[in-house]
Structures are given as C-alpha cells and as structure tokens.
C-alpha positions as CSV (number, residue, x, y, z in Angstrom):
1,X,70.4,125.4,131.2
2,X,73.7,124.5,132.9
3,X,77.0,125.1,131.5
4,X,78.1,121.7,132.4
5,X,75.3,120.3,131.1
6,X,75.7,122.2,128.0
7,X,78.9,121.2,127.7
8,X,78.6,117.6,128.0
9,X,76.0,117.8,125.6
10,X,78.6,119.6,123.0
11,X,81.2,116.9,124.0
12,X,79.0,113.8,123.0
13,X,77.7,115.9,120.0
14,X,81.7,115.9,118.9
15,X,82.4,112.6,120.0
16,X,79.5,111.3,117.9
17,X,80.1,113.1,114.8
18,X,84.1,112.4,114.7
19,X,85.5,109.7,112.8
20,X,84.7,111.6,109.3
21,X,88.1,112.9,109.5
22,X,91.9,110.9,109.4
23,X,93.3,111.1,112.7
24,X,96.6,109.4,111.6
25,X,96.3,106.3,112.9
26,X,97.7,103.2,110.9
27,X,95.5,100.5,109.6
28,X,96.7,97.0,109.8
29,X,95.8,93.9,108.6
30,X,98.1,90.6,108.3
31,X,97.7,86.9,107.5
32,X,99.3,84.2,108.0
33,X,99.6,80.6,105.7
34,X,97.5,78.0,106.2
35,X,99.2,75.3,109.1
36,X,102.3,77.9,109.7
37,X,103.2,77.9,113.8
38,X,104.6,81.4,113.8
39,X,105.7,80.9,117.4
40,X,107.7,78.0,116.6
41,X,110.2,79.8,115.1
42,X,113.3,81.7,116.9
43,X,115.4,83.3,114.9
44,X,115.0,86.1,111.8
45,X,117.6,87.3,108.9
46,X,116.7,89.4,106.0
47,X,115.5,88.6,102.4
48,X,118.3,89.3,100.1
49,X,117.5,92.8,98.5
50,X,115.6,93.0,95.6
51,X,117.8,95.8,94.0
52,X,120.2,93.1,92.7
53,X,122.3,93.2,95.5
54,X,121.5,89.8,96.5
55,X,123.1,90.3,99.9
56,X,121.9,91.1,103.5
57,X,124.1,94.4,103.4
58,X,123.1,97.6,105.1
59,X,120.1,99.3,103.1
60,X,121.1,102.3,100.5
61,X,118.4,104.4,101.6
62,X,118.6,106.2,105.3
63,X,114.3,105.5,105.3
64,X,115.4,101.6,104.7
65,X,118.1,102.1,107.4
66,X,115.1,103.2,109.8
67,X,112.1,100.6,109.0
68,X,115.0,97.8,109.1
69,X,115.9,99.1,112.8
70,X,112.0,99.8,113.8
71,X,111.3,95.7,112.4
72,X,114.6,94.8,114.2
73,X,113.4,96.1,117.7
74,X,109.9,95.0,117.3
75,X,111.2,91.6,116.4
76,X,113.0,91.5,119.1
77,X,110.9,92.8,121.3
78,X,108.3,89.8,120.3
79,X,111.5,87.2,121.6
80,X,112.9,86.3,118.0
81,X,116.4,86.7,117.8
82,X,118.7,87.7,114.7
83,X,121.0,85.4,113.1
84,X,123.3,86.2,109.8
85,X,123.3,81.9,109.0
86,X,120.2,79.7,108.5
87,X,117.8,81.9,110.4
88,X,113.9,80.7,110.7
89,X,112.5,83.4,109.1
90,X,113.9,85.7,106.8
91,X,112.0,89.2,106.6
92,X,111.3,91.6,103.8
93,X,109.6,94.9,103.4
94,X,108.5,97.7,100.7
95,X,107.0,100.8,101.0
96,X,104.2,102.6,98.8
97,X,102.8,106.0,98.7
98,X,99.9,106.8,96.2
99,X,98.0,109.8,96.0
100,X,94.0,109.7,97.1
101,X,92.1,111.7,96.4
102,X,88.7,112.7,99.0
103,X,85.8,115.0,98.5
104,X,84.0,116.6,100.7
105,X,81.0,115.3,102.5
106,X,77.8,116.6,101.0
107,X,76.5,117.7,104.1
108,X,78.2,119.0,107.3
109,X,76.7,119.7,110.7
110,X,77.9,122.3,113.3
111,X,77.5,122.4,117.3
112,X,78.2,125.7,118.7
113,X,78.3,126.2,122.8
114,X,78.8,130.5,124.1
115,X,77.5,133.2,126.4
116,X,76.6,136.5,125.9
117,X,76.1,139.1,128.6
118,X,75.5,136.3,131.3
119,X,73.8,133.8,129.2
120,X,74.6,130.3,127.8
121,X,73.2,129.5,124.9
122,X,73.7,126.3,122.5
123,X,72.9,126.3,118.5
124,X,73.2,123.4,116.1
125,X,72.9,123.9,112.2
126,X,74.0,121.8,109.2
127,X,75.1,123.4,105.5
128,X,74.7,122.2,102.4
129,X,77.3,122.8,99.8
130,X,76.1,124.9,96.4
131,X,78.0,124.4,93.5
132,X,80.7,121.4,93.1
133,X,82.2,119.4,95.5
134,X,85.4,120.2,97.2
135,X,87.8,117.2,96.6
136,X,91.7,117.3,98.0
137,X,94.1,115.2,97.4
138,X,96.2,113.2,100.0
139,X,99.4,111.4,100.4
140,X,99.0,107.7,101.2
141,X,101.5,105.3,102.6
142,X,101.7,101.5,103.0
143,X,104.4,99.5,104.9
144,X,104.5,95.7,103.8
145,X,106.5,93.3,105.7
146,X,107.1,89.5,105.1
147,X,108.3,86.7,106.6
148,X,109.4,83.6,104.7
149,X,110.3,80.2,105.7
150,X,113.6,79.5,103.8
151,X,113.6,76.0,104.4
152,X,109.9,75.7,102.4
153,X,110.9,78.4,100.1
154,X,107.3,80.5,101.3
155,X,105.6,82.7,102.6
156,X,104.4,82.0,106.2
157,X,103.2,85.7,107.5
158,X,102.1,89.1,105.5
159,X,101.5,92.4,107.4
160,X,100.5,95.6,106.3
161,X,100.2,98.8,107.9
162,X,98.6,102.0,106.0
163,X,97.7,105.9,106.7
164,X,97.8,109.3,105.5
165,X,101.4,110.7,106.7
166,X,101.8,114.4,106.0
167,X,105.5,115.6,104.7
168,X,106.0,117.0,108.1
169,X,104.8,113.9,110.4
170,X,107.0,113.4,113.4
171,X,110.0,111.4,114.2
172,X,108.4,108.4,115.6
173,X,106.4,107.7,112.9
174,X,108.2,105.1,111.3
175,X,108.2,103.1,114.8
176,X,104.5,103.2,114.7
177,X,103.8,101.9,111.1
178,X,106.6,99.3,112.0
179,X,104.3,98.6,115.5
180,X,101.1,98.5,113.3
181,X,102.8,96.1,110.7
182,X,103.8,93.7,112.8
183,X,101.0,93.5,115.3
184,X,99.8,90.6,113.6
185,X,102.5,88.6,114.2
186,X,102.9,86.5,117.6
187,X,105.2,86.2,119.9
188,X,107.7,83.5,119.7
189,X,106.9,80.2,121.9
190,X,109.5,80.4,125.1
C-alpha cells in the first residue's frame, strides 16, 4: 500500500477518534434578559465589590487586576466605553475552581503506521482495561461576568466561560477565558 495513502488513513483515524480528550479550549455559554437591547447601551463601570468595599477601587488581588483589564479591553474592543459616573452597565465577575474528577474510558483503540526493512505496514488494536478503572482528578475553572442595568436595578447579560487550566497554563490564558466570557455579548449599536 502507499505511504501517503497509509498515512491519510492514520490521519482520519486520529481525527476521528479525538475529542475524548480536553484540549483546553473554554466553553461558553451566556444569556441575556428577556426584552434587554444590549447594543443600546454605551458606556460600562464596575459593580461595587462584594468584599465590603463598596467602592470601584482597584482589585486586591493581582488575578482580579488581570480579568478586570482582559474585560476592560474586550469591552472596549466591542465599542462600549468606561465611565466612573452613571455608566449603562455596570459589570461584575467571580471566579471558581472545583476539582473533577474523570475515569478512564473502558475501552481504548490504537492506530499504529511503520516500516520495517522496506515495508509499510499499518495495525489497529483496541484494549480492554482488567481490574478497576483509572480515575484522575482535574482542576476546573469558571469565569462569570455580569452586566447589570443600574437604572432597573437587574441583570440584563450573564456569561460564562469554563475549562480545565493546568497550574502552569500560559500567560494569555486569562485573555482567552475573558474572550470566551464575553463572546456572548454584542457589540454596541454605532
């Protein structure tokens, strides 16, 4: 058989099979109130702090510091603009990280693609696991962000973004759940 053709066969086989496995990309969902014109509104400030605070000072945390400049650029990206008096929208957020736990799938199947002295061969074989099933534990995070309507006192927009973010996850990550939050949310009306 050809090696290309092998090949391509291997490739499809992997392309079919994936998606058993977290690649890291957030999941997003978001919803928005009943009669609420999200693009009607222009401006954003921030929901006084639950901590007690009560003000819109600069966040404790240098992980708050980061999600509130992330929301900030998407915001503005999306053509809302921020205001410290009587802004449109005023916008929250909170983090959560659970554990998960996931087992291991009861059977696996393998594609294997090599040559030996000259010859290409293919192989495809499946296991099934003897004795218990492996289960692992995973780190879970969900980003929440709100907008509210202080003139009606409520919530107009919810967004959500979750994945599995390993302790050593890169830089930009924050950015991304921020992006996955808030994609959701429309742009404002020019």
């Amino acid at each position: 058989m050809n090696a290309w053709i092998v090949g391509s066969i291997g490739a499809l086989m992997l392309v079919a099979m994936g998606g058993g496995a977290s690649d890291g990309r957030w999941q997003s969902e978001s919803s928005t109130a009943p009669g609420a014109d999200l693009g009607s509104y222009a401006s954003f400030g921030w929901l006084p702090d639950p901590g007690g605070r009560g003000t819109s000072e600069a966040p404790l945390s240098i992980l708050d510091a980061k999600l509130r400049d992330a929301i900030r650029n998407e915001l503005v990206a999306k053509g809302y603009r921020e205001v410290e008096a009587n802004p449109d929208l005023r916008i929250g957020f909170a983090t959560e990280a659970r554990a998960k736990e996931q087992s291991s799938p009861p059977m696996r199947i393998g594609v294997g693609i090599g040559s030996w002295g000259g010859h290409v061969g293919t192989s495809v074989n499946t296991s099934v696991p003897v004795g218990r099933e492996r289960v692992t534990t995973v780190s879970e995070t969900r980003l929440k962000i709100r907008a509210v309507d202080p003139n009606g006192n409520r919530e107009v927009w919810v967004g959500s973004a979750t994945a599995e973010v390993p302790e050593d996850s890169e830089q930009g990550e924050v950015e991304k759940a921020v992006a996955a939050a808030l994609d959701g949310l429309p742009a404002r009306h020019r």
